[in-house]
C-alpha positions in Angstrom: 55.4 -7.2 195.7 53.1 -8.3 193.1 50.6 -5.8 194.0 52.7 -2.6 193.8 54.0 -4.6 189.9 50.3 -4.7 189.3 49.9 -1.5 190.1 53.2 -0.2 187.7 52.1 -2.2 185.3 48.4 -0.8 185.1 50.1 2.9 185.0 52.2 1.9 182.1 49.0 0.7 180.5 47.3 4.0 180.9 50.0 5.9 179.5 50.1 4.1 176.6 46.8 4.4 176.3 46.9 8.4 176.7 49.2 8.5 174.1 47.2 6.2 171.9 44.4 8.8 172.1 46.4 11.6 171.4 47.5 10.6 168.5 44.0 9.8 167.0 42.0 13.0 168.5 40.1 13.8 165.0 41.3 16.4 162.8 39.9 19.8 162.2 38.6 21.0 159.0 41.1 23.3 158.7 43.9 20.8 158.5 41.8 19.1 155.5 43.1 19.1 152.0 46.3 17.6 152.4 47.1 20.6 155.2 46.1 23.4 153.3 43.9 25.9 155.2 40.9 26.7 153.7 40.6 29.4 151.6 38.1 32.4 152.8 34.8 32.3 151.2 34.0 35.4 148.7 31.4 37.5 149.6 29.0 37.4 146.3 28.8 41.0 144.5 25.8 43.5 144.8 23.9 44.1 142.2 24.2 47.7 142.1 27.7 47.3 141.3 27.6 44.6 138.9 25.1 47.5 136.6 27.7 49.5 137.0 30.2 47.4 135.7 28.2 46.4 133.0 26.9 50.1 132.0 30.7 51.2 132.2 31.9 48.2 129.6 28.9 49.0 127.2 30.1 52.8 127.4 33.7 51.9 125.8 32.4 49.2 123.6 29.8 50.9 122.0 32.4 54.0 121.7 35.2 51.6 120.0 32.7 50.9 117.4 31.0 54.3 116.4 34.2 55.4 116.1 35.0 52.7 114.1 32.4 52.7 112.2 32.9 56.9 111.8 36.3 56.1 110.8 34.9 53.3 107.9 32.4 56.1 106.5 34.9 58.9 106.3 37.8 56.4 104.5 34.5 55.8 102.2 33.7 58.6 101.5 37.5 59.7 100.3 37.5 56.9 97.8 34.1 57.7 96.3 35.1 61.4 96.3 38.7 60.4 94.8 37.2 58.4 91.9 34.0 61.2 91.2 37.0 63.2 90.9 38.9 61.0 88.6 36.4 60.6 86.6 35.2 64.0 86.5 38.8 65.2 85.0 38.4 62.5 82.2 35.7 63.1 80.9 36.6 67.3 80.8 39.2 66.3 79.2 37.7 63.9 76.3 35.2 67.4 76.3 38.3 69.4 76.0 39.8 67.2 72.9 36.8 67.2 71.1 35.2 71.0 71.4 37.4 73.4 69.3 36.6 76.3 67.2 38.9 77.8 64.8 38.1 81.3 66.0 39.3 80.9 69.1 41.1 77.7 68.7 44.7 78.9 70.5 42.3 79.2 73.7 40.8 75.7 73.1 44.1 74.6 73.2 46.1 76.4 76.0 43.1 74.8 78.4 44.1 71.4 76.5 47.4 71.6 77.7 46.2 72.9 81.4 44.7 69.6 82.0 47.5 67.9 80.4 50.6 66.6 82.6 53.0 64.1 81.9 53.9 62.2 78.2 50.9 63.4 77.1 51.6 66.9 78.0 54.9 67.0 75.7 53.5 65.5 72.9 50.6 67.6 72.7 53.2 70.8 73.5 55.0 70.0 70.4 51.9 69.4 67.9 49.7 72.4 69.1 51.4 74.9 66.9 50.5 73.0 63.5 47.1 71.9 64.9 46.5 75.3 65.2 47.1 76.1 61.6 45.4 73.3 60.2 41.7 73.7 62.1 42.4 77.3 61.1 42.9 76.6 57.6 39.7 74.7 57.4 37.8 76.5 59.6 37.1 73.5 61.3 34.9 73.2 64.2 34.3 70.3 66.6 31.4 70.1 69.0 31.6 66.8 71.7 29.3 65.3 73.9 30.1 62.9 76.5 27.3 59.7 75.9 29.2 57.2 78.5 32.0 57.2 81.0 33.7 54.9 84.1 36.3 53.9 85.3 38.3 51.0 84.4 41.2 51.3 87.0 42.2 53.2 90.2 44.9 53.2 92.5 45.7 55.7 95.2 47.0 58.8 92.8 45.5 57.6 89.6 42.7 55.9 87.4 42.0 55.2 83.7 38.9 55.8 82.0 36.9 55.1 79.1 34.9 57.9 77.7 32.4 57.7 74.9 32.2 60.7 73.2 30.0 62.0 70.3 31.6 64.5 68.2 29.5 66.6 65.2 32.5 68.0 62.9 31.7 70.9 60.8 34.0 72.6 58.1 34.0 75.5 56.0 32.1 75.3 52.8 31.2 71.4 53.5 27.6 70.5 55.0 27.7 69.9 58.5 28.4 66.2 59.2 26.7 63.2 60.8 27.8 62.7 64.1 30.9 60.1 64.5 31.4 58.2 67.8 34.8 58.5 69.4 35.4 55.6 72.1 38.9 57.2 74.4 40.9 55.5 77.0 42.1 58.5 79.2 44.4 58.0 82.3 44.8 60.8 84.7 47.2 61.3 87.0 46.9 63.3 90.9 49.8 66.4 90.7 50.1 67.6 93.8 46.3 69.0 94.9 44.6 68.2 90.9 44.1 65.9 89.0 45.0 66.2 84.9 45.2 64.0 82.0 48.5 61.9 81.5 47.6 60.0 78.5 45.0 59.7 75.5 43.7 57.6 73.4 41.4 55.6 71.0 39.9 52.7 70.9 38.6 51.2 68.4 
């Protein structure tokens, strides 16, 4: 009897010991990392492709900026053009206000008043008539001659200049006369594709 309890006994044993061993048969490495399987290595990238890559983003960046950089110039170049143009119609016009002949001085003024827009327009409209008879009268003539010019404003459709002007005066029967300096503040104004002069005048 004791033998065949020995013997029970010793099988218990080894099946707590099989189970013992089951339960600390080591791990694999997949089952590291709190379970998580590991994740698949990447294979690394040839370099053929990576120049590739790189040759294609160089492409579009260096395209973004030219025509950036195309669209900076041109914008540029509209200003510059925009105020030679302002400019240019001020100074015509001090030209035009100061170079009139009484023999021909309804022409003088009819391209005064084709520059002319705006206030400056009407008002001039209205006194032509008797400025007319008065340089005729005297037989006045006015010679000018632009000596200095910029521009002290601009916005998008208009600018104001200062003009210097020197203006030789001559009338009938009176020796011709030194040269005065006229100093004008001229603002011109963009109607519709020109540009014409919206205001005069002088400073002293």
């Amino acid at each position: 009897m004791q033998v065949a309890m020995d013997s029970e006994v010793a099988q218990d044993d080894d099946a707590e010991i099989g189970i013992d061993i089951e339960e600390f048969e080591p791990k694999s490495a997949a089952d590291d990392a709190d379970g998580e399987p590991t994740p698949p290595s990447r294979k690394p990238m040839a370099p053929s492709l990576r120049v590739t890559l790189f040759g294609v983003v160089m492409v579009v960046v260096l395209a973004g900026l030219v025509g950036w950089l195309g669209f900076r110039a041109h914008q540029s170049q509209q200003v510059q053009a925009q105020r030679s143009q302002f400019l240019q119609v001020a100074r015509q016009g001090a030209l035009n206000l100061t170079t009139i002949d009484w023999q021909h001085a309804e022409a003088d003024v009819h391209r005064i008043l084709d520059g002319a827009t705006g206030e400056f327009y009407d008002d001039f409209a209205k006194r032509s008539q008797p400025f007319i008879e008065v340089l005729k009268k005297a037989q006045a003539k006015t010679v000018g001659t632009i000596t200095e010019a910029g521009l002290e404003s601009q916005t998008a459709d208009s600018a104001r200049a200062l003009v210097a002007v020197s203006v030789q005066t001559s009338n009938a029967g009176e020796a011709e006369q030194v040269p005065r300096a006229w100093r004008m503040r001229i603002d011109v104004q963009k109607v519709g594709d020109q540009v014409k002069v919206s205001n005069v005048g002088f400073v002293p």
